[in-house]
N, C-alpha and C positions, 0 to 999 in steps of 0.2 A: 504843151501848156494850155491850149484850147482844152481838150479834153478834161484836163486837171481842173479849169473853172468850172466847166461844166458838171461835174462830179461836186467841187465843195460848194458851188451856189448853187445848186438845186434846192424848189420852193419847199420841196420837200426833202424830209429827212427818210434815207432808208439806211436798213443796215443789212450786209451782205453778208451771207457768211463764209465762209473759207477755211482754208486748214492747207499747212505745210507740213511735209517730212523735211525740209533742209535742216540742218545740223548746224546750231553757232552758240559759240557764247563768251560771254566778257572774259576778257586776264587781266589782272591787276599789274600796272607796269612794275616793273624789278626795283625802280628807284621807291616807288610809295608802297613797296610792302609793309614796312613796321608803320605806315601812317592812319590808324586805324580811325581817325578823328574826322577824318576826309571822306568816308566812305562812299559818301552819297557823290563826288565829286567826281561828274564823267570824261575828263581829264587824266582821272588816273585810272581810264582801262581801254584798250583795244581789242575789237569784236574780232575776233576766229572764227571764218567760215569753214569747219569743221567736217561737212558731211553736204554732197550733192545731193537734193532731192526734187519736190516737185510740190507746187502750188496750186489749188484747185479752188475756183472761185464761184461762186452759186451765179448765176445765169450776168454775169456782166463780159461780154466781147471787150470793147473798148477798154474796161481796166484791165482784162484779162489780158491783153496785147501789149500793153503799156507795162505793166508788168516782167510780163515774158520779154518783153525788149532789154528789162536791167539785168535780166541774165537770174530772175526764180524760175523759169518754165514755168510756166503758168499754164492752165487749163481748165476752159470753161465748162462746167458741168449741171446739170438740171437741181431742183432743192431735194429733189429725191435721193439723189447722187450723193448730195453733202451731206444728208442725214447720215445714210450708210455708212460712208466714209468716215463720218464721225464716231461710229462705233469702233471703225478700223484703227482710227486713232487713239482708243480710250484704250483700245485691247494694247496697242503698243508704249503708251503712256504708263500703262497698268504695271505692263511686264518691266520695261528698261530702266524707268524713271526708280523704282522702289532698290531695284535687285542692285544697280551702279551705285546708288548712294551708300549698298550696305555694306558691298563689297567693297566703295570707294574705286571704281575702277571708269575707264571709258567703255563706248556703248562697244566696242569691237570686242573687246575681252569678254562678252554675252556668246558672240559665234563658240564658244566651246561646249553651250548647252545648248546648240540648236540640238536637233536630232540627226542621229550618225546615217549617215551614206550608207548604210549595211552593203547594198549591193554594186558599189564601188570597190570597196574595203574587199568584197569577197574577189571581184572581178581581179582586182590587185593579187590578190594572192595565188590566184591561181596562174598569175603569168609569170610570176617569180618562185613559184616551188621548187622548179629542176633545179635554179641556180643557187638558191639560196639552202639545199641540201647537207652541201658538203661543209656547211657554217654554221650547224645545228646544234653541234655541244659547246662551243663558246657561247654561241650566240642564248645556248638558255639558261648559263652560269650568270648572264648579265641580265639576263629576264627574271631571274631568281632574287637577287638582289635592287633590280629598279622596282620588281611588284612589290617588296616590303616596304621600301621606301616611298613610295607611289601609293601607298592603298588607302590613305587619309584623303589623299587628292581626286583619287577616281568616286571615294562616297561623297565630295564633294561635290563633285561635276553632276556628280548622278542626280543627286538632291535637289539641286538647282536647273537642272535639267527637265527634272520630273514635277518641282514646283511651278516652270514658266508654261510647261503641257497645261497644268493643272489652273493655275489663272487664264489661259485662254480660253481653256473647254468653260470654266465656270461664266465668262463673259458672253460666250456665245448663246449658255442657257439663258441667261437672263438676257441679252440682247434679245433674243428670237421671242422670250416672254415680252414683253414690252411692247416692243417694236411689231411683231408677226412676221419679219423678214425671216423666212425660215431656210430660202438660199442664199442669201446673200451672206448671212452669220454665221456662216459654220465654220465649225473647227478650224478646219482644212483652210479654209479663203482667210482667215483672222492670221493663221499661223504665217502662211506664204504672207503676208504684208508682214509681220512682223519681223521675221526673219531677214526680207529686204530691207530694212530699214537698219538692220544694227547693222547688215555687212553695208549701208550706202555710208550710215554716219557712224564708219569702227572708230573714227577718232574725234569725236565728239564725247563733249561730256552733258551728261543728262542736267537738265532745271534744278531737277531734283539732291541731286552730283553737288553742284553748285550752292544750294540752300545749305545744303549739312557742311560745307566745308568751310562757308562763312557765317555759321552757327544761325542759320536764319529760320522760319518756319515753313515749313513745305505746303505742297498742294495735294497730300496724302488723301486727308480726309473730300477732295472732289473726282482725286479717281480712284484708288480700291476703296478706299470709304465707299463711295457712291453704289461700288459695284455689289458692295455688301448691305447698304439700305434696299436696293432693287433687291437684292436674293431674299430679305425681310419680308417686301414687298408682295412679292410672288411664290415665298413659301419653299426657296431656290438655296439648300446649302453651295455658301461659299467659304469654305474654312478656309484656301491657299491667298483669295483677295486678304480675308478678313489677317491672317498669321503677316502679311508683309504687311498693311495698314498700324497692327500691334505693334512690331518691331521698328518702321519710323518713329511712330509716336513715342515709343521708349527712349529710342535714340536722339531726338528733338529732347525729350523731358530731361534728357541727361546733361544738356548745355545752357538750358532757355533756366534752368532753375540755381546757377550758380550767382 
């Protein structure tokens, strides 16, 4: 409680900045579904902590403890940290927020376009070949049949696989343009946070998730929008930012205009 005074009477005013990966977000109770006249009323919705993550607060100890005491993890980091970090965020913003809302899905149903384990997948194979021999002509009578049915599904995966590669790599060009961070923004470093983040919050549903299913308008245009004014800016094609920013905004115009 000391601390807390000391934080909101201070003479002066500052502003921290910070950023979370933890995963939450409102449900509408079961009893006030049909009551759409009440929306705004926060009575009819209970927060789902959705997805473990971690909170990182630009140079404050004391709230950063207080914090981490209520159970965000919290951690204190320098304003250089939160800049970076803040790219970290937009790349994962970029990619979950757009892709969930189109697909309509939670953030876990994403782990199927991370990138494949290739050398798992092989390792596997090679310690089940002797047994799995003598299972070879059934077993590719029913591989005959699941690829015909399956092969809408895999250009699916693929697509969406190869579009969320294709919004990071474009983030990280135009982050490294802007910024200069030219290690901190690679590929590589953007991808590994994004990827933990869908497998920390797979049962969480994105902001974005949320806007489109309560017909509301999203926050398209502040992140691939943004990432597409920056690619303007610096002379940086982003076609995969600029193709999922298009198709919210379609998808918004298709509700906001009845």
């Amino acid at each position: 409680e000391e601390h807390t005074f000391r934080l909101v009477h201070a003479h002066k005013v500052k502003i921290i900045l910070a950023s979370t990966t933890h995963g939450a977000y409102q449900e509408v109770d079961d009893h006030n579904n049909d009551n759409k006249d009440d929306g705004d009323d926060m009575k009819m919705y209970h927060l789902v902590h959705a997805g473990m993550g971690q909170t990182f607060i630009e140079n404050e100890p004391v709230l950063t403890k207080m914090l981490d005491r209520s159970g965000l993890v919290a951690k204190s980091i320098s304003t250089s940290e939160v800049f970076r970090l803040m790219w970290y965020k937009l790349a994962t913003n970029c990619s979950i927020n757009p892709m969930t809302a189109l697909l309509q899905c939670e953030n876990g149903h994403l782990s199927k376009y991370l990138p494949k384990q290739q050398q798992d997948e092989e390792n596997n194979d090679g310690n089940d070949k002797d047994t799995t021999r003598s299972r070879n002509s059934s077993s590719d009578l029913k591989k005959k049949k699941t690829k015909q049915n399956n092969e809408n599904d895999d250009k699916e995966d693929e697509h969406y696989r190869t579009l969320m590669k294709k919004v990071i790599e474009e983030i990280s060009l135009v982050g490294i343009a802007e910024t200069g961070y030219k290690t901190a923004l690679q590929t590589d470093a953007l991808q590994s946070f994004v990827h933990q983040v869908i497998q920390d919050t797979a049962q969480n549903k994105s902001s974005m998730l949320q806007d489109v299913l309560h017909q509301k308008k999203t926050e398209i245009d502040y992140l691939n929008g943004y990432v597409v004014k920056l690619g303007l800016k610096h002379n940086i094609d982003t076609p995969a930012n600029q193709m999922l920013m298009e198709q919210i905004q379609q998808l918004t115009e298709s509700y906001t205009k009845k």
